[in-house]
C-alpha positions in Angstrom: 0.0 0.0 0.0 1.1 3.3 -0.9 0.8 6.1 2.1 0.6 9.2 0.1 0.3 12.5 1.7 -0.6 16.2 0.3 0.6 18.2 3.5 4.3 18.1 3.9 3.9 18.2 7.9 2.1 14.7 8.1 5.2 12.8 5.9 6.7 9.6 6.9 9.9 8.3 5.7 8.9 6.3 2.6 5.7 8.5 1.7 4.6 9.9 -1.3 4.3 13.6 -1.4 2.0 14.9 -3.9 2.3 18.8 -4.5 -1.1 20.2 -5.2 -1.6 24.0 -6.0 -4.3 26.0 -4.1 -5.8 29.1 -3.9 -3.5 30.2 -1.6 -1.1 27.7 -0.8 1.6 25.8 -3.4 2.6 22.1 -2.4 5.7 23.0 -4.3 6.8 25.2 -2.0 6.8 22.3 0.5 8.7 19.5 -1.5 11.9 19.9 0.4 10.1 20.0 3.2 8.6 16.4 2.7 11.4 15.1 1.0 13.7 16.2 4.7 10.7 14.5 6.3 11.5 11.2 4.5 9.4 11.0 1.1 10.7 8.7 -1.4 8.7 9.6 -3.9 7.2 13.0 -5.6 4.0 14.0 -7.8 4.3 17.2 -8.9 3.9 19.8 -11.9 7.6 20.6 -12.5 10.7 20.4 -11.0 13.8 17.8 -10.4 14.3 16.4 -7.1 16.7 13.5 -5.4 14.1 11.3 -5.4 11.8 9.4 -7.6 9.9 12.3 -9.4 6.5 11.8 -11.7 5.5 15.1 -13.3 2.3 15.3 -14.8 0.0 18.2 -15.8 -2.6 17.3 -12.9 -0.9 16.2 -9.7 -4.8 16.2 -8.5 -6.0 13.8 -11.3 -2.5 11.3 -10.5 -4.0 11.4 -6.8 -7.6 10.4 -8.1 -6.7 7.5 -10.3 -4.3 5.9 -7.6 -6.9 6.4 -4.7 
């Protein structure tokens, strides 16, 4: 089972963080954050990080299809 997690502060070493943009917060802005916290893997619009890294136009639709 995947344990996948949109808020940075609730990560566990070997989540997956996936950064969602809102209306006034971007989960890019907290990808370091998870990734210090322990995430292994990253869902995201854009960007290049140490660990495993999908990018995809819709980090929100990734999260619906693997719920």
């Amino acid at each position: 089972m995947i344990n996948i997690k949109t808020n940075s502060r609730k990560v566990k070493p070997g989540d997956t963080f996936v950064a969602i943009k809102g209306f006034t917060v971007d989960g890019h802005d907290y990808i370091e954050d998870a990734i210090k916290a322990g995430a292994t893997k990253i869902v995201c619009e854009h960007g290049e990080y140490q660990v495993e890294t999908i990018i995809t136009p819709s980090p929100e639709e990734w999260l619906k299809e693997t719920l």
